[in-house]
N, C-alpha and C positions, 0 to 999 in steps of 0.2 A: 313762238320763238322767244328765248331767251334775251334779253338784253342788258348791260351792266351800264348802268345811269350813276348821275356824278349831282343828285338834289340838294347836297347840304357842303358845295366845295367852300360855302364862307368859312364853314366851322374845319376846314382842311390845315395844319400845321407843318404841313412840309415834311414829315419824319420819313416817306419814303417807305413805309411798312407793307402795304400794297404791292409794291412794284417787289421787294424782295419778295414778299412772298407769293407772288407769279413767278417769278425767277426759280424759285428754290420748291414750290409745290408742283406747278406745271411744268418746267423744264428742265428741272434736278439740277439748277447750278446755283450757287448765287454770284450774281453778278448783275449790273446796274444793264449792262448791253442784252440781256436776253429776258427781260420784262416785256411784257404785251400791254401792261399800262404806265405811264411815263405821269410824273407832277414836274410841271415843271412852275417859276414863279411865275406871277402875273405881272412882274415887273421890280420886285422888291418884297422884301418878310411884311411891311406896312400895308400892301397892295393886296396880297391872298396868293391864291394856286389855285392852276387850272389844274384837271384831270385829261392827258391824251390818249384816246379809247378810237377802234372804229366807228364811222356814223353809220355804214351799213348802206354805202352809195349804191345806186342801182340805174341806169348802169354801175359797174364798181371801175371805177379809174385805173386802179390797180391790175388788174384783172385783165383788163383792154392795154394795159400797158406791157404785161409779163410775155415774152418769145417763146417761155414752153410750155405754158396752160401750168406751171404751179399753181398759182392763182387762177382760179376758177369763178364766176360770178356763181355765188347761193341764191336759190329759192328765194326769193322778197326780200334781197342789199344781203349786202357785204359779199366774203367771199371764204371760200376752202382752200386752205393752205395744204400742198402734199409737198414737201419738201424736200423729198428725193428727186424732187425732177428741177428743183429749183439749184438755178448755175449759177448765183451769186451777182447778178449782173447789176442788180440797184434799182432798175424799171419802176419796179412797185413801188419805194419809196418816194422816188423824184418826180410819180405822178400823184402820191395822196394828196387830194385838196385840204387835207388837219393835219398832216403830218403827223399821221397817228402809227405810220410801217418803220419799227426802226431796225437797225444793222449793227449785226455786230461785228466784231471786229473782221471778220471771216467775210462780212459780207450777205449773211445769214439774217434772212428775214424776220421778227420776230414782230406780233401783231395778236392783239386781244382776242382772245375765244368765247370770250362772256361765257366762262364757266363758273364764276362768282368766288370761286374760292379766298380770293383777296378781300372781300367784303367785309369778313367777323376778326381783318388783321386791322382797320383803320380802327384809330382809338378813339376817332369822333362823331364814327357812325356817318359819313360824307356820303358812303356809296353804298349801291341798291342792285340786287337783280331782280328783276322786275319779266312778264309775263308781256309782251309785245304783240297785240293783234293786227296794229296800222300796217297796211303795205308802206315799204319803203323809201317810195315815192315822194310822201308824205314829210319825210324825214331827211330830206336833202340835205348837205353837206354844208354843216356851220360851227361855229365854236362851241354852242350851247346844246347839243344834239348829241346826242351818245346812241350805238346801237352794237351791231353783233358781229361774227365772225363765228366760223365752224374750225375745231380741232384738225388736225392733220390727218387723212383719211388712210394713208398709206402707210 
């Protein structure tokens, strides 16, 4: 399993380059609302930036929360996104324990794939896809914990 990890967020400046280019390589738009990874500050430019990414819960919260199976639980955390079945209703976001499923304006779930592509856009080298053996288990749902999410299958 794939996983996109966030090792060097000290060396993070904020510029947002990541999250465009999830927006604009994964989802053909750019726009700050349909990014799968989000920086947000740690409190101030002095403080640093976190990275918000799925941890890959398992059970997945989201998933147990969605009314039409869009969200699916994956093999060992996280979850499959098929978006044609998803009605906009906000479930999935109002149960992430990271607050890592964000909305767009529509309502429109948008949530990391850990397909790395954003990794060779940070200019400080912060983020990593990295090759995941640990069951999920393992990887419970904290700030410091980064894991996966599967592509939209439909």
């Amino acid at each position: 399993m794939k996983m996109l990890t966030t090792p060097r967020m000290e060396r993070c400046i904020g510029c947002h380059a990541c999250s465009l280019a999830c927006a604009r390589l994964v989802h053909g738009r750019i726009s700050w609302d349909t990014a799968g990874i989000r920086i947000k500050s740690s409190g101030g430019l002095s403080t640093g930036f976190e990275a918000r990414v799925c941890v890959a819960c398992d059970p997945a919260y989201c998933a147990q929360a969605c009314p039409t199976g869009a969200m699916t639980q994956r093999r060992g955390g996280g979850v499959i996104v098929k978006k044609k079945l998803c009605i906009r209703c906000g479930e999935c976001a109002r149960a992430c324990p990271v607050d890592a499923i964000h909305l767009d304006q529509t309502g429109q779930p948008f949530v990391c794939i850990h397909c790395g592509r954003c990794v060779s856009f940070c200019p400080h080298d912060c983020l990593e896809l990295v090759d995941v053996d640990t069951p999920a288990k393992e990887n419970a749902p904290g700030p410091d914990r980064d894991s996966a999410t599967e592509k939209e299958t439909s």
